[in-house]
C-alpha positions as MATLAB code, in Angstrom:
seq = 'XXXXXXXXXXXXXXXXXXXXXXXXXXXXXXXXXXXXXXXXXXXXXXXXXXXXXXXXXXXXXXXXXXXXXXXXXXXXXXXXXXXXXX';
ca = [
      90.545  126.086   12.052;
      87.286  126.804    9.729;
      84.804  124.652    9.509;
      82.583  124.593    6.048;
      78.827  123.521    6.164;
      76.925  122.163    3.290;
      72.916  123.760    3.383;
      70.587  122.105    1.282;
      66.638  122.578    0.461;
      67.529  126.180    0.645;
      64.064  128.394   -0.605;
      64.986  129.646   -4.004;
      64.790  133.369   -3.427;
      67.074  133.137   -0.316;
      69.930  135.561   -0.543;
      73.740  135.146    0.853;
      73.129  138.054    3.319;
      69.955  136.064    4.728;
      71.893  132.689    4.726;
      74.718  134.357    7.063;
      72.856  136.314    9.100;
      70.277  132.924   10.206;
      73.368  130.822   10.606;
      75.401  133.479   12.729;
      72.854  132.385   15.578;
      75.458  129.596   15.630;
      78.488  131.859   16.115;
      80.796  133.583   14.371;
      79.966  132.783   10.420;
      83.030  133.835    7.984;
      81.811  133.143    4.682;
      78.487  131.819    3.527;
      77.118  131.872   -0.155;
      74.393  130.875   -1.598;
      75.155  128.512   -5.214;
      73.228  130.229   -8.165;
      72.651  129.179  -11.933;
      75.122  130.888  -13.956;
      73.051  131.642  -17.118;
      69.818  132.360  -14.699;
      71.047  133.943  -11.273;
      68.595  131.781   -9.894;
      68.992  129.582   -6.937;
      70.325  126.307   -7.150;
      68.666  125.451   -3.577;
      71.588  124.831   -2.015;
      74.844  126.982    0.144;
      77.740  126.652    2.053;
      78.366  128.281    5.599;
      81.618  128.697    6.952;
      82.134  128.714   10.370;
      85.403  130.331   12.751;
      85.205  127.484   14.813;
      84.311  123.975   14.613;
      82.453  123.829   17.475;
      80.274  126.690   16.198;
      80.041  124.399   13.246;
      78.617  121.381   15.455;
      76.469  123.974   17.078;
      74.680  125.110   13.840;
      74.340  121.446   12.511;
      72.691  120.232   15.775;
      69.948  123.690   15.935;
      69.293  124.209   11.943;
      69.088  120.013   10.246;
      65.752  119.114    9.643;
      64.243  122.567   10.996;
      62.288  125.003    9.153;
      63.268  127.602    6.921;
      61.074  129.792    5.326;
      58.583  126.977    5.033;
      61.586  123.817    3.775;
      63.483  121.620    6.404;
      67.071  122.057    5.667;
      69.365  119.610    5.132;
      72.940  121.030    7.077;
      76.151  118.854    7.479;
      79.912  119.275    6.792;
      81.023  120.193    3.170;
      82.837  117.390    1.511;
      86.033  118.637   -0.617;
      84.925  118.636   -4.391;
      85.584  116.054   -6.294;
      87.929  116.638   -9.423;
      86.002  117.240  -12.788;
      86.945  115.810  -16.141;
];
Protein backbone atom coordinates (compact mmCIF):
# COMPACT_ATOMS: atom_id res chain seq x y z
CA UNK A 1 0.00 0.00 0.00
CA UNK A 2 1.33 3.78 -0.68
CA UNK A 3 2.46 5.69 1.76
CA UNK A 4 2.11 9.77 1.36
CA UNK A 5 4.71 12.12 3.07
CA UNK A 6 4.09 15.65 4.00
CA UNK A 7 7.65 17.96 3.21
CA UNK A 8 7.71 21.19 4.68
CA UNK A 9 10.36 24.26 4.73
CA UNK A 10 10.84 23.26 1.18
CA UNK A 11 13.38 26.22 -0.63
CA UNK A 12 11.06 28.17 -2.81
CA UNK A 13 12.63 27.54 -6.19
CA UNK A 14 12.64 23.71 -5.61
CA UNK A 15 11.05 21.90 -8.48
CA UNK A 16 8.85 18.46 -8.41
CA UNK A 17 11.60 16.69 -10.47
CA UNK A 18 14.25 17.76 -7.67
CA UNK A 19 11.80 16.82 -4.80
CA UNK A 20 11.50 13.10 -6.31
CA UNK A 21 14.67 12.53 -7.35
CA UNK A 22 16.29 13.57 -3.39
CA UNK A 23 13.56 11.50 -1.84
CA UNK A 24 14.03 8.36 -4.21
CA UNK A 25 17.31 7.84 -2.02
CA UNK A 26 14.55 6.40 0.19
CA UNK A 27 13.19 3.93 -2.38
CA UNK A 28 10.93 3.70 -4.86
CA UNK A 29 9.02 7.34 -4.92
CA UNK A 30 5.58 7.22 -7.06
CA UNK A 31 4.38 10.60 -6.99
CA UNK A 32 5.84 13.69 -5.42
CA UNK A 33 4.75 17.39 -6.14
CA UNK A 34 5.69 20.30 -5.06
CA UNK A 35 2.31 22.82 -3.83
CA UNK A 36 2.55 26.17 -5.85
CA UNK A 37 0.49 29.54 -5.66
CA UNK A 38 -2.07 29.42 -8.23
CA UNK A 39 -2.12 33.10 -9.35
CA UNK A 40 1.95 33.20 -8.87
CA UNK A 41 3.47 29.64 -9.76
CA UNK A 42 5.51 30.29 -6.93
CA UNK A 43 6.29 27.93 -4.18
CA UNK A 44 4.21 27.53 -1.34
CA UNK A 45 7.30 25.88 0.64
CA UNK A 46 5.82 22.89 1.10
CA UNK A 47 5.23 18.99 -1.00
CA UNK A 48 4.05 15.73 -0.73
CA UNK A 49 6.11 12.45 -1.52
CA UNK A 50 4.56 9.33 -2.16
CA UNK A 51 6.16 6.36 -1.43
CA UNK A 52 5.54 2.33 -2.97
CA UNK A 53 6.07 1.09 0.29
CA UNK A 54 5.61 2.10 3.74
CA UNK A 55 8.65 1.06 4.91
CA UNK A 56 10.39 3.18 2.25
CA UNK A 57 8.18 5.80 3.76
CA UNK A 58 9.67 5.23 7.43
CA UNK A 59 13.00 5.11 5.73
CA UNK A 60 12.80 8.64 4.17
CA UNK A 61 11.22 10.19 7.40
CA UNK A 62 14.02 8.80 9.64
CA UNK A 63 17.20 10.11 6.87
CA UNK A 64 15.52 13.57 5.52
CA UNK A 65 13.46 15.36 9.14
CA UNK A 66 15.38 17.99 10.43
CA UNK A 67 18.32 17.60 7.74
CA UNK A 68 19.43 20.05 5.31
CA UNK A 69 18.14 20.95 2.11
CA UNK A 70 19.51 23.38 0.02
CA UNK A 71 20.42 25.40 3.07
CA UNK A 72 16.49 24.76 5.25
CA UNK A 73 15.94 21.71 7.65
CA UNK A 74 12.92 20.00 6.42
CA UNK A 75 10.15 19.18 8.22
CA UNK A 76 8.99 15.31 6.71
CA UNK A 77 6.15 13.17 8.32
CA UNK A 78 3.02 11.31 7.08
CA UNK A 79 0.33 13.34 5.12
CA UNK A 80 -2.82 13.72 7.07
CA UNK A 81 -6.13 13.26 4.79
CA UNK A 82 -7.49 16.88 4.07
CA UNK A 83 -9.85 18.15 5.95
CA UNK A 84 -13.28 19.06 4.21
CA UNK A 85 -13.61 22.82 3.15
CA UNK A 86 -16.69 24.95 3.53
Amino acid sequence: MNKKLYVGNLPYQITTDELRTHFSQAGTVVDAVVITDKRTGRSKGFGFVEFEKEDEATKAIEMFNSKDFQGRALVVNEARPQEPRE
